[in-house]
C-alpha positions in Angstrom: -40.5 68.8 4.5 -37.5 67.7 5.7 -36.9 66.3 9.6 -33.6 67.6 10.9 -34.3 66.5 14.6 -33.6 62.7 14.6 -31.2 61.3 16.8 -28.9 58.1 15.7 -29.8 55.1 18.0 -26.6 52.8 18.1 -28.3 49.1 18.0 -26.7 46.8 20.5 -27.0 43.5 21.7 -27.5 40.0 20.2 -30.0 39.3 16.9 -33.4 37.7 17.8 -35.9 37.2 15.4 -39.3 37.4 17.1 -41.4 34.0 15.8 -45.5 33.8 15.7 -44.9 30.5 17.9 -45.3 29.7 21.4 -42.5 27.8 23.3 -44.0 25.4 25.8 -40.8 24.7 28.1 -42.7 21.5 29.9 -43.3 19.9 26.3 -40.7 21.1 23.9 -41.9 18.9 20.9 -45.5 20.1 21.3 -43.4 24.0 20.3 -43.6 25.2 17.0 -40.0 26.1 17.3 -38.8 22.9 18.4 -35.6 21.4 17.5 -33.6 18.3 18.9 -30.1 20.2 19.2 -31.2 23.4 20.8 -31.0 25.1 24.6 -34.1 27.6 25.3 -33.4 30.4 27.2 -36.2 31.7 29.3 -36.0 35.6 29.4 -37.7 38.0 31.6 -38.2 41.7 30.7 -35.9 44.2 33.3 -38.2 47.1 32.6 -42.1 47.6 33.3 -44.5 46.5 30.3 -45.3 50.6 31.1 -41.7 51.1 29.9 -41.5 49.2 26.8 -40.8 46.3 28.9 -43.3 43.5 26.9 -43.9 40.7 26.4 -42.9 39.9 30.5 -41.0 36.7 29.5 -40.4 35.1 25.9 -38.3 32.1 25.5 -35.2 32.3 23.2 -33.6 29.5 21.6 -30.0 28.7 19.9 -28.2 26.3 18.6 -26.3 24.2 21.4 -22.5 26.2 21.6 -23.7 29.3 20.1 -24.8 31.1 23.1 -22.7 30.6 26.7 -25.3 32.8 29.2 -25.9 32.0 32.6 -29.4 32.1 35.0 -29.0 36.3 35.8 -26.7 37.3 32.8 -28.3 40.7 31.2 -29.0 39.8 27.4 -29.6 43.0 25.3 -31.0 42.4 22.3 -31.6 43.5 18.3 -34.3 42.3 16.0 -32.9 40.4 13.5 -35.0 42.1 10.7 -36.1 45.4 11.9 -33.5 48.0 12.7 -34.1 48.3 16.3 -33.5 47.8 19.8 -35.7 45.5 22.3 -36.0 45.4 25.5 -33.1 44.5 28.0 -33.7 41.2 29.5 -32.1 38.9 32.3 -32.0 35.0 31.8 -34.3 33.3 34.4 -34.9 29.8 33.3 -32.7 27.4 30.7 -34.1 24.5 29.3 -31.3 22.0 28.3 -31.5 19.8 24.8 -31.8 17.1 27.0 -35.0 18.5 28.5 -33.3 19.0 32.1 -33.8 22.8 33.1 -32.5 25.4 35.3 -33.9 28.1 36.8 -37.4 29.1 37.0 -39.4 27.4 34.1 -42.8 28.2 33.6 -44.9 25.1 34.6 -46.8 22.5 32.1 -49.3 24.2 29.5 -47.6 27.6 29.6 -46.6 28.8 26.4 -44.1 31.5 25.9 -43.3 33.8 22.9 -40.9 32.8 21.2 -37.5 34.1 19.5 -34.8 32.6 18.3 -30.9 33.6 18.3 -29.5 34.8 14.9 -25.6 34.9 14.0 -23.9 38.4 13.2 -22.0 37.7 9.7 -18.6 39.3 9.7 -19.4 42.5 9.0 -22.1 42.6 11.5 -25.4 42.4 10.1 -27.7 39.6 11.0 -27.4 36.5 9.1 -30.3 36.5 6.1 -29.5 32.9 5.6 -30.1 31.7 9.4 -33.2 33.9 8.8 -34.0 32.2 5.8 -33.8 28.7 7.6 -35.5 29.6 10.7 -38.6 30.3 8.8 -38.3 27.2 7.2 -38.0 25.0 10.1 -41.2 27.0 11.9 -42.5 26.3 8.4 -42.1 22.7 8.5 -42.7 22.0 11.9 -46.4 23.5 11.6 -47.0 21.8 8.0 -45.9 18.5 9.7 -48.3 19.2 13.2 -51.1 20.0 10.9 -50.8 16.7 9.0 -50.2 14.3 11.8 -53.5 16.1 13.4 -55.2 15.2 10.3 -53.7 12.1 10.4 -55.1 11.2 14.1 -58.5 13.2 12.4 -59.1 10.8 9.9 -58.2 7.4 12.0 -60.5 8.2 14.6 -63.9 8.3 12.0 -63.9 4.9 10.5 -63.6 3.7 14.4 -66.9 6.2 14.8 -68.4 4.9 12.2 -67.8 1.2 13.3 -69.3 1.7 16.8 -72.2 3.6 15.8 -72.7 0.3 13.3 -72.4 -2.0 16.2 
């Protein structure tokens, strides 16, 4: 059977490439996403979670230069892998590579989902390679949290040990 009643959705906007991590604004290195050279855009939904309108705010980051928005400019975005459109989203909060911020920021211990910008090659379509290396760095960044949190794991039991000897 043949469907003869779809409708072709022009895609619009910037690519974003929705991550599994959380984006803590207050405590950028503690992210999963983190990198030195990057702004963080804090993005609230303009539409109701009722009308398609979730997650309420996710955090999107890009390289410093790549992205010029300002606190209120509308941002519609594209997924960088799936062929379709999200939801339209205003800029509320900015979090410099410096750390300062602007905006409305979400306060100490709140973390946000988190997506990050992908280039348009010249004909387009969203960069594979930029895809490629953003899973890389999320990648690395969790590979190198879980060591240093074994690290901190195993320095703490021979100081156990010594107490409980004492």
């Amino acid at each position: 059977m043949i469907r003869k009643n779809r409708t072709a959705k022009s895609l619009t906007g910037i690519f974003c490439l929705p991550t599994s991590s959380k984006f803590h604004c207050s405590d950028r290195e503690r992210s999963g996403a983190y990198a030195t050279d990057q702004i963080a855009y804090v993005l609230s939904a303009t539409q109701s979670i009722e009308d398609g309108g979730y997650p309420a705010q996710v955090v999107l980051t890009s390289a410093e230069g790549d992205l010029e928005l300002s606190l209120g400019d509308e941002v519609p975005t594209q997924h960088a892998e799936v062929r379709k459109n999200l939801p339209p989203r205003k800029v509320t909060g900015i979090v410099m590579s410096d750390g300062s911020t602007f905006g409305e920021v979400p306060v100490k211990g709140i973390g946000l989902p988190h997506w990050e910008y992908i280039p348009a090659n010249d004909d387009g379509s969203a960069s594979m390679e930029a895809i490629s290396l953003t899973t890389a760095r999320l990648s690395a960044n969790r590979t190198a949290r879980e060591a240093a949190k074994e690290t901190a794991r195993t320095a703490k039991k021979p100081a156990a040990a010594t107490t409980q000897a004492a």
